[in-house]
C-alpha distance (Angstrom), angle and dihedral (degrees) to the residues before:
residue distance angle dihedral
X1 . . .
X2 3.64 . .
X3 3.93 140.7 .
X4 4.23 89.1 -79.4
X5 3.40 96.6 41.5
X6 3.95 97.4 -98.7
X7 4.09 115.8 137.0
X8 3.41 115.1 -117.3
X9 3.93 109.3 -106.1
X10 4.35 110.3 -141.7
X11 3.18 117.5 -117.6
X12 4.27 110.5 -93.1
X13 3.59 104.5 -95.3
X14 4.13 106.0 -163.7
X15 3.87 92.9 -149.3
X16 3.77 130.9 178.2
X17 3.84 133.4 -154.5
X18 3.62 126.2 -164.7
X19 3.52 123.6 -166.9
X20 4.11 126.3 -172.0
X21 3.56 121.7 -178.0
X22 3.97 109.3 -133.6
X23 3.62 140.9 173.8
X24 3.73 101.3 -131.1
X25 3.58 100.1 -172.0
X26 3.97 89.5 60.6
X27 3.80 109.3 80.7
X28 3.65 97.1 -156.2
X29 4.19 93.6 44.2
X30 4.43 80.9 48.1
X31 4.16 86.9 54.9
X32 3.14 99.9 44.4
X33 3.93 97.3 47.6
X34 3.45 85.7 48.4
X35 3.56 92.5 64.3
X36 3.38 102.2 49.1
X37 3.77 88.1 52.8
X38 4.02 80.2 60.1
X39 3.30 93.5 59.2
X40 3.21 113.6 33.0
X41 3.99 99.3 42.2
X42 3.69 109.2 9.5
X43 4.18 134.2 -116.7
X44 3.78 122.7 -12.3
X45 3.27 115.2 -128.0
X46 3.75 106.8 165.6
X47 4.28 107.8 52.1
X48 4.01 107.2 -166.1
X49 4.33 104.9 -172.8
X50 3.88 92.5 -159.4
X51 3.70 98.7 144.9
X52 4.14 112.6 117.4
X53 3.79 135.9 156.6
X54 3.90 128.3 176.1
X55 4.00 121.6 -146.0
X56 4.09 90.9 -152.2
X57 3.77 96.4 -154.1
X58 3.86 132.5 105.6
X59 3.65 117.9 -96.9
X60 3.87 96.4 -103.0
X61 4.02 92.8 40.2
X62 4.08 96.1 49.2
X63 4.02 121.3 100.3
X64 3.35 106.7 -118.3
X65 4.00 88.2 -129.7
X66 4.01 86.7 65.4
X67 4.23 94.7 50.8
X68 4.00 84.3 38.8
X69 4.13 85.2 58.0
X70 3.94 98.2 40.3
X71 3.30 89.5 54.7
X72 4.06 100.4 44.1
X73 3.94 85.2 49.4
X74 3.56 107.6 48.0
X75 3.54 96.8 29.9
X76 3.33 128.5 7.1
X77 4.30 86.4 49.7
X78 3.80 85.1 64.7
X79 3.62 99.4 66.2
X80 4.15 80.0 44.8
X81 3.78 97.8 60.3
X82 3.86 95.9 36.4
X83 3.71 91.4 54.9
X84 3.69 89.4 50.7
X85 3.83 101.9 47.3
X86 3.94 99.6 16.8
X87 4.35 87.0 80.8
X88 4.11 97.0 62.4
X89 3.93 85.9 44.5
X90 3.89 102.4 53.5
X91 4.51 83.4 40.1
X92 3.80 82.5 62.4
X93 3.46 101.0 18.3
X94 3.71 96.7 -139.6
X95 3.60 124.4 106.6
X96 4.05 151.0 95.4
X97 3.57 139.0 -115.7
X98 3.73 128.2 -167.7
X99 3.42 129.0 -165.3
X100 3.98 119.4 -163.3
X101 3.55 106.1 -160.9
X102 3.65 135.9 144.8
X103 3.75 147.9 -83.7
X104 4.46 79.2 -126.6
X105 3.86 84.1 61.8
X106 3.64 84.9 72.8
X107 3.50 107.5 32.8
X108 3.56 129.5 10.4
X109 3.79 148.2 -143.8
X110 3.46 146.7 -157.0
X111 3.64 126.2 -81.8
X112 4.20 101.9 25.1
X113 3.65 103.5 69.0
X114 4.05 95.3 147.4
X115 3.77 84.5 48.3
X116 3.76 92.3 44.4
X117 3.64 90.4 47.0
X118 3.75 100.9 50.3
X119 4.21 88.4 51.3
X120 3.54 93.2 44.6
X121 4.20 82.5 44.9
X122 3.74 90.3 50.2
X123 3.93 99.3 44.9
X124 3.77 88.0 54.8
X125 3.12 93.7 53.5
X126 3.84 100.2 47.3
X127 3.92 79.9 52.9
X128 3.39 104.8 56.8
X129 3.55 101.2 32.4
X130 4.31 84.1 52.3
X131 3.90 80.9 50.1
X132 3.98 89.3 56.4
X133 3.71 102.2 46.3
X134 4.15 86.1 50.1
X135 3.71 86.5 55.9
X136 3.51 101.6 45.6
X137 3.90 81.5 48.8
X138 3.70 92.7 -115.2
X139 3.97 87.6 163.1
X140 4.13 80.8 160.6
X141 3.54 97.7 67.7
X142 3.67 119.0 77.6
X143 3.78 122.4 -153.6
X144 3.88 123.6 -156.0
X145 4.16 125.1 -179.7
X146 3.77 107.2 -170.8
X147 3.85 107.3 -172.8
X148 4.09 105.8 175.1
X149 3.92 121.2 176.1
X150 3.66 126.4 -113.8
X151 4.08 103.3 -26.9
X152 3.50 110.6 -153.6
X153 3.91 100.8 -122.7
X154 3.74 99.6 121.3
X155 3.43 90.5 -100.4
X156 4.11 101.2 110.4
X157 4.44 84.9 21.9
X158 3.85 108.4 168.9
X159 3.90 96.5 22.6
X160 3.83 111.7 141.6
X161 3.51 139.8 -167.2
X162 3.93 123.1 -175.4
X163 3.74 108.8 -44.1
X164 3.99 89.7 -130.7
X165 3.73 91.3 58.3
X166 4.03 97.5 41.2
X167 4.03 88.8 85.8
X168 3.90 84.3 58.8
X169 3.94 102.7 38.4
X170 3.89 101.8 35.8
X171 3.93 123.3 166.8
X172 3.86 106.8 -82.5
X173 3.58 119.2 -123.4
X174 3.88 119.4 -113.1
X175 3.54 86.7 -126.0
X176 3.76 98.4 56.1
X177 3.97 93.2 48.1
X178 3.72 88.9 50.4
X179 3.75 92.1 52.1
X180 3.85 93.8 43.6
X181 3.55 92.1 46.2
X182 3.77 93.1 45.7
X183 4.06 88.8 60.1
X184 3.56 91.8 47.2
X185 3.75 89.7 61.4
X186 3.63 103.9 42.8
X187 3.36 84.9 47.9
X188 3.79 99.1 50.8
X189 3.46 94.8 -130.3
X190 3.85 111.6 165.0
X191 3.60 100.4 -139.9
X192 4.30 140.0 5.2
X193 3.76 128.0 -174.0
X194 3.71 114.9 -161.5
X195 3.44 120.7 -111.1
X196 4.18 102.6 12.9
X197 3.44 87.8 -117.4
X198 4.08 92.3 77.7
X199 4.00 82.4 63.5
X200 3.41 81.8 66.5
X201 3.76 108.0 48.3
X202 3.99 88.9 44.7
X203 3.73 87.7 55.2
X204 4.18 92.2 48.8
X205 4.03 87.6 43.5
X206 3.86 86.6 52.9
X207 4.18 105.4 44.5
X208 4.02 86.9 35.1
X209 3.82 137.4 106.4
X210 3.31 106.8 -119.2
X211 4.06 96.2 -118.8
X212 3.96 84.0 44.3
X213 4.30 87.6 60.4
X214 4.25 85.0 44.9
X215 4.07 85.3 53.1
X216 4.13 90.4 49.8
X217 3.89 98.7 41.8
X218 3.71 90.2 56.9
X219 3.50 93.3 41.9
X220 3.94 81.7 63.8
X221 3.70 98.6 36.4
X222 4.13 92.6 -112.8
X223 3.60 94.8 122.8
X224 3.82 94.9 77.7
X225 3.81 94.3 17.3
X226 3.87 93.7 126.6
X227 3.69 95.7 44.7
X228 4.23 97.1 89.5
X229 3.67 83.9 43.7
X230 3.55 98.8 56.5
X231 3.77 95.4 40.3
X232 3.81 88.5 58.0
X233 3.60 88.4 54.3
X234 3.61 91.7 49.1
X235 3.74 89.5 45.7
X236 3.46 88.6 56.2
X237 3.34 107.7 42.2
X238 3.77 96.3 55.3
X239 3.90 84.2 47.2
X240 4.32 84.8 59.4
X241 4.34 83.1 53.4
X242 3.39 96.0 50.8
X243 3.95 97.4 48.4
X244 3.90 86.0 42.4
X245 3.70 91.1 44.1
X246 3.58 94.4 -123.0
């Protein structure tokens, strides 16, 4: 507000969005979006691997085609859309690449191992590929690994952990995660666990006997933390055969 009261009016920005729909955990579909995006807008030089799905089964109760997919999608489409943007970026050595995993690609738990697998997957990847641009002195091209706890976007709905803790460890909001995560890159900061406290429990899970970590995730009810979610998902799957008949 100025002087008289008026609000300051920004500056007109004439901005454009594109949006392409793309099947990231199909190499060829990744290649070829990646050249329209060429094209049609120019270089990339900030990469943001957001894509994620979740089976929601146990281990010995999941198609195969559903772990097959979790992993192509939140890993295996990382190395897809690096290889296709990474080039231009190391040419002018200037560029950013985010990786959204998870707080469960740092620690685990029970009941989501193709989940667990593909974050774990995609964090070491992030890692080592940050760990080759540093020594090919790629000082131009920023790395980011954003690894939030349980975002509340319906995605994990009806996961638990002990209801004594929930006051302390609730869902995050989108909005927060986007905001934190948002710093974190402007900022070039190399890596940012959502809330602090998941410093914390990576720490424990690293110094820690094994049985010791067992003792500490059911203290907190994260032992069995998937197992309401994947009974809902059960629940309502077999609901979606009976409509259909199936």
């Amino acid at each position: 507000v100025d002087g008289d009261g008026e609000k300051d009016v920004p500056p007109h920005c004439n901005l454009q969005v594109y949006t392409y729909t793309c099947d990231v955990g199909k190499r060829e579909n990744v290649y070829l979006t990646a050249e329209r995006v060429r094209k049609e807008v120019g270089e990339v030089s900030v990469l943001v691997n957001n894509a994620g799905v979740v089976s929601g089964h146990h281990l010995l109760e999941c198609p195969d085609e559903l772990i097959e997919r979790t992993m192509m999608v939140n890993c295996h489409a990382h190395f897809w859309t690096t290889k296709a943007f990474l080039p231009k970026m190391l040419e002018m050595n200037h560029g950013h690449i985010v990786t959204v995993a998870s707080s469960l690609g740092l620690f685990s738990t029970a009941g989501v191992e193709d989940y667990c697998a593909s974050k774990f997957g995609a964090v070491g990847f992030h890692e080592s590929l940050s760990h080759e641009l540093k020594a090919a002195e790629k000082d131009g091209i920023k790395t980011t690994l954003v690894c939030p706890y349980l975002v509340d976007t319906g995605m994990f709905r009806g996961c638990r952990i002990r209801k004594e803790i929930e006051p302390f460890l609730p869902p995050l909001k989108p909005e927060y995660c986007v905001k934190q995560a948002m710093r974190a890159i402007l900022t070039d900061q190399p890596m940012i666990c959502t809330p602090r406290l998941m410093y914390m429990v990576t720490f424990m899970k690293s110094i820690l006997p094994f049985e010791a970590v067992v003792c500490m995730y059911r203290f907190l009810g994260a032992d069995k933390c998937m197992y309401p979610f994947i009974a809902q998902r059960k629940q309502a799957t077999n609901n979606n055969e009976a409509k259909n008949g199936i």
